[in-house]
Structure formats: C-alpha cells, structure tokens
C-alpha positions in Angstrom: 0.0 0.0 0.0 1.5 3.3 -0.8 2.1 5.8 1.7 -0.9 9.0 2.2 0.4 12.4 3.8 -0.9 15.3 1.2 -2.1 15.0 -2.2 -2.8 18.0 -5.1 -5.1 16.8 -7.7 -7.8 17.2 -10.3 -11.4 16.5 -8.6 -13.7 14.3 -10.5 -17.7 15.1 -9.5 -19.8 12.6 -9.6 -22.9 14.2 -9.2 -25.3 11.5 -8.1 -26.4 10.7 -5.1 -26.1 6.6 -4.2 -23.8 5.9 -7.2 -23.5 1.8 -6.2 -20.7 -0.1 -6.2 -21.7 -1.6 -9.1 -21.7 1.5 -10.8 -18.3 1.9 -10.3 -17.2 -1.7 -10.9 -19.8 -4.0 -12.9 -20.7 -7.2 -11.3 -18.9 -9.3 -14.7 -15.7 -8.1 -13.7 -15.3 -9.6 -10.1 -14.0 -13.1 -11.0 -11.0 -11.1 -12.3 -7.5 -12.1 -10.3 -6.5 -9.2 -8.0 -3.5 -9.0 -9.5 -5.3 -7.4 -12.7 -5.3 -3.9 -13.2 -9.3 -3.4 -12.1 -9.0 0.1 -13.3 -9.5 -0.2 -16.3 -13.0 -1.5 -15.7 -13.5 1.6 -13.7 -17.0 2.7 -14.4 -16.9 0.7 -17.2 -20.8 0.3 -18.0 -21.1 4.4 -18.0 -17.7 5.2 -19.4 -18.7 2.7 -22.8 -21.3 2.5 -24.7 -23.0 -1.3 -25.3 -20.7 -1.4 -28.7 -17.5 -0.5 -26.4 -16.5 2.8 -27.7 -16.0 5.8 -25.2 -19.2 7.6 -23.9 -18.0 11.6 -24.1 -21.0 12.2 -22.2 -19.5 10.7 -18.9 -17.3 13.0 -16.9 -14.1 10.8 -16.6 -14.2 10.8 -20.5 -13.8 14.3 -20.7 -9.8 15.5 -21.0 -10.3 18.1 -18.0 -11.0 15.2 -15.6 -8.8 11.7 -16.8 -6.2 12.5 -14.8 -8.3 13.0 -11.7 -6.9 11.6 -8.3 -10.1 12.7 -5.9 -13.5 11.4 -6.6 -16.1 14.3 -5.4 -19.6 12.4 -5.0 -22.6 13.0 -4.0 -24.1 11.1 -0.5 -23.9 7.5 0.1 -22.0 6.9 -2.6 -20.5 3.7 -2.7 -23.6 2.1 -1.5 -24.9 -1.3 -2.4 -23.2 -4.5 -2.3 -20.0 -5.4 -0.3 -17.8 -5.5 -3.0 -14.0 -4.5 -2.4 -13.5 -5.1 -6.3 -15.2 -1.5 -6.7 -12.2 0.2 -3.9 -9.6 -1.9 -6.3 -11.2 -0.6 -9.5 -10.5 2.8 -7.9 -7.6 2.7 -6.3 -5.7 1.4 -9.7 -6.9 4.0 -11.7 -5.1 6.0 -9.6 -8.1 7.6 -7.3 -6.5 8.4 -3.8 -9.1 10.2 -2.0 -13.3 9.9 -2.2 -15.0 13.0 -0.3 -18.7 13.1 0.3 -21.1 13.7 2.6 -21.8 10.0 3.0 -20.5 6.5 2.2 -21.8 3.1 2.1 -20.3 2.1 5.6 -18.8 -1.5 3.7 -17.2 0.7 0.9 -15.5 2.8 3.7 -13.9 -0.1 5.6 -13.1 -1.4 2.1 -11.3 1.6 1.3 -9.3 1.8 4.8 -7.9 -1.4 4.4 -7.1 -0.7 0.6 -5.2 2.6 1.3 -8.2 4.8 -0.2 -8.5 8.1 1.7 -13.0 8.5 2.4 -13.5 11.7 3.7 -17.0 12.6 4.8 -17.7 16.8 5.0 -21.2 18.3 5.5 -23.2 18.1 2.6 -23.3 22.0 2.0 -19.6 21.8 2.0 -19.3 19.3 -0.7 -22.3 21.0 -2.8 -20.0 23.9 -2.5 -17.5 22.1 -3.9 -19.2 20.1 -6.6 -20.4 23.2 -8.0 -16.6 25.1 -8.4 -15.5 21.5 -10.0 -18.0 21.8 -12.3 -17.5 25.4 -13.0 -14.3 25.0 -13.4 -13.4 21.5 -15.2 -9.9 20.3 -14.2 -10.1 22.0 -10.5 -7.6 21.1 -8.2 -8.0 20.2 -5.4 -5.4 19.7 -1.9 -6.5 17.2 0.4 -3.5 17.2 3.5 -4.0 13.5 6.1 -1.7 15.1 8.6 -3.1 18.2 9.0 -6.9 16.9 8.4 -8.3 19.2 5.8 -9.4 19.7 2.3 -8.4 23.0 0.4 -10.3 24.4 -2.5 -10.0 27.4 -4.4 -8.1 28.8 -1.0 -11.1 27.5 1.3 -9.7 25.2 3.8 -12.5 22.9 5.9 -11.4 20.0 8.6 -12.4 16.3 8.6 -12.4 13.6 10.8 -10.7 10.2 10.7 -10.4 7.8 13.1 -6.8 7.6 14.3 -5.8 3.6 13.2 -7.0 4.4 10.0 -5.2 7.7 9.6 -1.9 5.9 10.9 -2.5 3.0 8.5 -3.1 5.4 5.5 0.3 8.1 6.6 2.9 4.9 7.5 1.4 2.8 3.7 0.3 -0.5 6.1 -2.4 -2.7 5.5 -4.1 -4.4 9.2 -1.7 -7.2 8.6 1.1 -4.9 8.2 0.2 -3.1 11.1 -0.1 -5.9 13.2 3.3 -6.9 12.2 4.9 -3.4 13.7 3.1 -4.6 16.8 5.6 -8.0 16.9 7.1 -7.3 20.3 4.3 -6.3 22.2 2.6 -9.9 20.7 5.8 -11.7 21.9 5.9 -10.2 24.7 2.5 -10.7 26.0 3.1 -14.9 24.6 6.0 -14.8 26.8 3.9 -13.1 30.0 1.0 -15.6 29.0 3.1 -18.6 29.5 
C-alpha cells in the first residue's frame, strides 16, 4: 500500500447521489485475479457505450477530468453490495481520495484497508464544492491527512478520521502490516501468557 500524507489533484464530480458499487465496478468483472489492473474497468458500464467505444457524455471521459486523483460524490456513494473489487477498480486507476457527505459504511472499511482516503464533509460543503468542479473543469484540489483538511480554491475545511485508519493510511500498512509493527508487544505478551 503506498504511503498518504498530502495529495494536489484534479477533482472528478460525480454528481449522483447513491452511485453503487456496481456503478463503479460492474458485477462481470469480479472473478478477475487481483493482480489485474481493475482500473481499467472503472465505471466501465457508464464510461462505454453497449458497442464499447468511449461515452464523451461521462465525466471521466472528458480531457479536463482523466487524470483525476479525488472522486467528489454525492451522498452514500458507494452504497450497495459489499464488494472491495469496486475500492480496487479505484484505487488502480489511480483515485486516492473519495469526499462526500456520505458512504456506504462496507465501501468505507473497504477503502481503509485498501489505502483509499474517504472523507466525509457536510453536505453543503461538498455541494459547495461540486459546484466550483463543475464550474471549473480540471479543478484542483489539496487534500493534507496530517493536518486533516481539504483546500479548495483557498477554502480550507477539517475532517475527521479515526486515528488507526489515519496511521495506516500516513505509515502505507495494511491491518496485517500493522499488526506486524506490533511483533514485540505480541511476543511479549506470549512470553507473560506462559
């Protein structure tokens, strides 16, 4: 998992509120080895049309938002089914952090332990938000883990995380990984046990 402290990027807004995990990764595609780049089937079913060329009405298909890092949605998005396959599809297309004002609670732990950044803000905030991205196509957008905030257009608003996740995200560590940085207090407590 790669390491999260700050990132700058291009916002892509998805506005629609409960945009499903199977809007973001079609059900066909989750008998596909994780070791398959899943990006590529990112949004596949609205990115494509049914004879498999490029929809330019979809957002990601415009040239302003491709090389988008953020995913600004709408609420709950991510609902639906518990499928980690849609985090993956995500996560290798290169998406590092999702802000909305809600998340489908599955897609959220999903994301943790995939080393996706959720960040939920108040859902004026983000309509705030979604409108400047969609004012201006190609916004950037500064989202800082250490310090806990989200800049845009020079406004700055705080966001919670709970503190194992945020450690997990800033030191790149998946649970196992964690646990493993935890080795001597495991020993130790065998030893004690004994």
């Amino acid at each position: 998992m790669e390491r999260f402290n700050s990132l700058r990027a291009v916002a892509l807004p998805i506005a629609q509120p409960n945009f499903d995990t199977d809007q973001i990764l079609p059900a066909r595609f989750l008998q596909k080895p994780r070791a398959q780049n899943f990006g590529e089937f990112l949004f596949r079913d609205l990115r494509q049309r049914r004879d498999g060329t490029e929809n330019p009405d979809f957002v990601l298909n415009k040239p302003a938002y491709r090389a988008a890092r953020i995913v600004l949605a709408e609420a709950n998005f991510g609902c639906g089914s518990s499928r980690e396959h849609a985090v993956w599809a995500l996560y290798d297309y290169g998406i590092r952090a999702v802000i909305a004002p809600s998340m489908g609670d599955i897609f959220v732990s999903n994301a943790a332990k995939n080393g996706l950044l959720t960040i939920a803000l108040p859902e004026t905030v983000v309509a705030g938000m979604m409108e400047a991205v969609l004012a201006e196509p190609g916004l950037q957008m500064e989202v800082d883990l250490e310090a806990q905030s989200v800049t845009v257009k020079g406004a700055r608003y705080g966001f919670e995380i709970d503190p194992y996740r945020k450690r997990c995200l800033l030191s790149g560590l998946d649970e196992l990984g964690y646990t493993l940085t935890q080795l001597d207090k495991i020993e130790a407590f065998e030893r004690d046990y004994r």
